[in-house]
N, C-alpha and C positions, 0 to 999 in steps of 0.2 A: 127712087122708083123701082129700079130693077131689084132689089133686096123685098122689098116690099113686095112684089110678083112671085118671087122666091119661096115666100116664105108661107105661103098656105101649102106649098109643095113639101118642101121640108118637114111639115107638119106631120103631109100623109104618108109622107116614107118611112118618119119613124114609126106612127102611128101600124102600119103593114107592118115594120120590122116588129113592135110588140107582140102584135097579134102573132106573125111567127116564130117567132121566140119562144111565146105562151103556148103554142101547137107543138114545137118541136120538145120542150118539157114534159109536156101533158102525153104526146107519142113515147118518148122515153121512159118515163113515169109507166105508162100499161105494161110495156115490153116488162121492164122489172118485177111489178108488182103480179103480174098474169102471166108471167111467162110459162107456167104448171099449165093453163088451161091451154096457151099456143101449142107447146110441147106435145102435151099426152090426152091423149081424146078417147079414155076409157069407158068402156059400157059395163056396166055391175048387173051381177046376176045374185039369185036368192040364195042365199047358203042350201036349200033345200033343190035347188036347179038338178035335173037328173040328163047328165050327156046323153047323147046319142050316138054313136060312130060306128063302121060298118067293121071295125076290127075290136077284138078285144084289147081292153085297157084296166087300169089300176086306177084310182083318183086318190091322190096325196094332199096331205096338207103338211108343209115343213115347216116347224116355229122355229125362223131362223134368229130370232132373236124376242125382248119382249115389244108384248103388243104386236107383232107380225107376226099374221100368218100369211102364205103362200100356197096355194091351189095349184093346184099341174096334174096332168094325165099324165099318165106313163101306158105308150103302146106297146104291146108284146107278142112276138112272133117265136116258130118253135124253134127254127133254127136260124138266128139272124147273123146276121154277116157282121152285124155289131151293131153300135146304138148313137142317134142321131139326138142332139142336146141343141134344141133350136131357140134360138130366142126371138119374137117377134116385132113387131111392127107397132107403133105408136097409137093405134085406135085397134077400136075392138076386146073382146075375151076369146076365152077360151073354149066356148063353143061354135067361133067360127074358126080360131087360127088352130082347133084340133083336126077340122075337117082339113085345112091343108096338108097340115103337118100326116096324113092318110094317105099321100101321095108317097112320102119315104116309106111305108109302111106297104104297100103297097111293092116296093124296091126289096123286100126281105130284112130292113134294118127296124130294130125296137128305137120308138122316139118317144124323149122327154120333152116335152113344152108344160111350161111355168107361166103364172098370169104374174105382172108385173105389180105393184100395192099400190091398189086401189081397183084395180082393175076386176073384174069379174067378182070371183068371190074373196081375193086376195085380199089384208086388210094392214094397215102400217101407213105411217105416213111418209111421203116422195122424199128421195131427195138421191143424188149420185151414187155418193157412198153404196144407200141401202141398195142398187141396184143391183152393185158389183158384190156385197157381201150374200145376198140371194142369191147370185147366179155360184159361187162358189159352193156355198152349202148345196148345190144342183147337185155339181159337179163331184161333191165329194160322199153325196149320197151314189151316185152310179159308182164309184169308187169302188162300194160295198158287193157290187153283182158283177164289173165291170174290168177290162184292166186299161189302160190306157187310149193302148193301141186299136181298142177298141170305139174309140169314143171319137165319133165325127161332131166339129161343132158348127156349127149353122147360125148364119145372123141374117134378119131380114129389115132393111131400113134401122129404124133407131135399133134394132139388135143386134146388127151390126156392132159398132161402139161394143157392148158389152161381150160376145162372142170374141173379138179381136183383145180384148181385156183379157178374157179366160187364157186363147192361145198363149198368152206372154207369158204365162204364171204357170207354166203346164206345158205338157209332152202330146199333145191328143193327136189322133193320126193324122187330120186333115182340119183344115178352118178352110169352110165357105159363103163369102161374104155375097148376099145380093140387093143389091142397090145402095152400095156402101158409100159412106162420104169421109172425106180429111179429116172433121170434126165436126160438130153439130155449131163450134163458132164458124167457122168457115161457112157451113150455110148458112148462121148468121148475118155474118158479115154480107154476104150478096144478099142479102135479102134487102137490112136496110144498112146500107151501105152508109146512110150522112150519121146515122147513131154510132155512141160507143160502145158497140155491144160487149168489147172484151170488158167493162166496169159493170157493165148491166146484166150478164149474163151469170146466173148462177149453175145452169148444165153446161159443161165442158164436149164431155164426151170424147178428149183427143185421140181417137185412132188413129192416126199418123204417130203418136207416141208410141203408142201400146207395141203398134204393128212392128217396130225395129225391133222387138224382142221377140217376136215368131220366131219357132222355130220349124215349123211341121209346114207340108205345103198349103199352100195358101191359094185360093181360085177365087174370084170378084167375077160377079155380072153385073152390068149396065147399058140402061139402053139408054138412047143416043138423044129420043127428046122424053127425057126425063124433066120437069117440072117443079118436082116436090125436092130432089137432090141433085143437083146439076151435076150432068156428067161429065164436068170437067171438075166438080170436088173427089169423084170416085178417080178419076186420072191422078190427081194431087198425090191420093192414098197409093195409089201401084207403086208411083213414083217414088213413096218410100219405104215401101216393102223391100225385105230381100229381093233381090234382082233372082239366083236363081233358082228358086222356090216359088214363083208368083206368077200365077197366070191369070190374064185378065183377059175378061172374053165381052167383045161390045157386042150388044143388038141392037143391029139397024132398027131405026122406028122403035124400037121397045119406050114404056113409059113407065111410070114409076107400078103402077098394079098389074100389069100384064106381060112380064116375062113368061112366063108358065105357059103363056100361049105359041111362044116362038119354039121352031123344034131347032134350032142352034142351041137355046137353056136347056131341053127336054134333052138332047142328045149330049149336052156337056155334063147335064148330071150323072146319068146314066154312065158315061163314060167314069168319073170318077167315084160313082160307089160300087159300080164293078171291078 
């Protein structure tokens, strides 16, 4: 009798475990398969698109290799203090992240910003590599107008990752990271924590690698209820930065789009491209 009571139970446990089983495959399976669309939330513009910006600029196309091109404004001032090589943020183009990148411009420094492939008018297909082999040909086009010491580099969110990339491989005067994280697995991993995401995951992104090979100074901001990058993966990253070259500057309340509101970021900028 009691095996017999049992056993419609036993039925539905496994029956639940299937069903979650089949969820937890079919979850992991998206994460894999889509992970391009999680990632990177690009808006494309017309090849005929005509910018708008309150400073004079150059519009480039870099064929940094075949099948890719690469879109980027180049701003220019007459007498700059030097040149700011910013890489941006996982959504958007280049006609919204040229209007920020106006604020350094705005500071006396000439800024390069690049639209990432796919993005804007940029064309190539995704993938790591290509991201870091573009941000190089950047780097080695200012090269041409440019000298080193010149060249501040600037990462914001996922550009972070690539910025801290460049610093390793190069001499530039300054890397400033804002809203940086350990790795783009490391937000992985808190995000969904019961997946494998290090088997699942095809962007890396390890900045805590790159970052041991800095050698120029290094500044991080993060604000404290951050969302989209927990600011306890920007902690992670300080933590393996050179100790002392790296200064990391927290904003209370700051969230992941609104540092630039805080005058702690407005005054720490200022303070270091002065």
């Amino acid at each position: 009798m009691s095996f017999t009571r049992q056993n419609p139970i036993r039925k539905r446990l496994k029956r639940a475990f299937k069903i979650l089983l089949i969820l937890y495959v079919m979850i992991g399976a998206s994460l894999y398969f889509f992970q391009e669309k999680i990632l990177f939330l690009p808006t494309t513009l017309a090849q005929d698109y005509q910018y708008e910006f309150r400073y004079p600029f150059e519009e480039l196309f870099f064929e940094t290799e075949a099948n890719v091109s690469i879109n980027a404004i180049h701003f220019k001032t007459e007498n700059p203090k030097g040149v700011i090589l910013y890489f941006h943020g996982n959504a958007g183009d280049l006609s919204r992240w040229g209007i920020i990148g106006e604020h350094f411009v705005s500071l006396n420094y000439d800024v390069l910003i690049m639209d990432y492939r796919t993005y804007g008018k940029s064309t190539g297909k995704l993938n790591e590599q290509g991201f870091y082999d573009d941000a190089e040909y950047c780097y080695n086009y200012l090269l041409q107008y440019y000298t080193e010491e010149d060249i501040v580099l600037y990462g914001r969110s996922l550009g972070t990752g690539i910025a801290t990339y460049l610093a390793s491989k190069h001499q530039p005067r300054q890397l400033i990271l804002e809203t940086p994280y350990y790795s783009i697995l490391d937000v992985a991993k808190q995000r969904f924590p019961i997946l494998p995401v290090t088997a699942l995951l095809k962007y890396k992104f390890p900045s805590n690698e790159f970052i041991t090979s800095v050698s120029c100074p290094i500044t991080m901001f993060h604000g404290t209820e951050d969302t989209v990058i927990p600011y306890s993966s920007a902690q992670k990253l300080k933590s393996a930065a050179p100790e002392k070259q790296t200064n990391f500057i927290t904003i209370e309340g700051g969230e992941h789009n609104n540092l630039i509101s805080f005058e702690k970021y407005k005054a720490g900028i200022i303070s270091i491209l002065e």
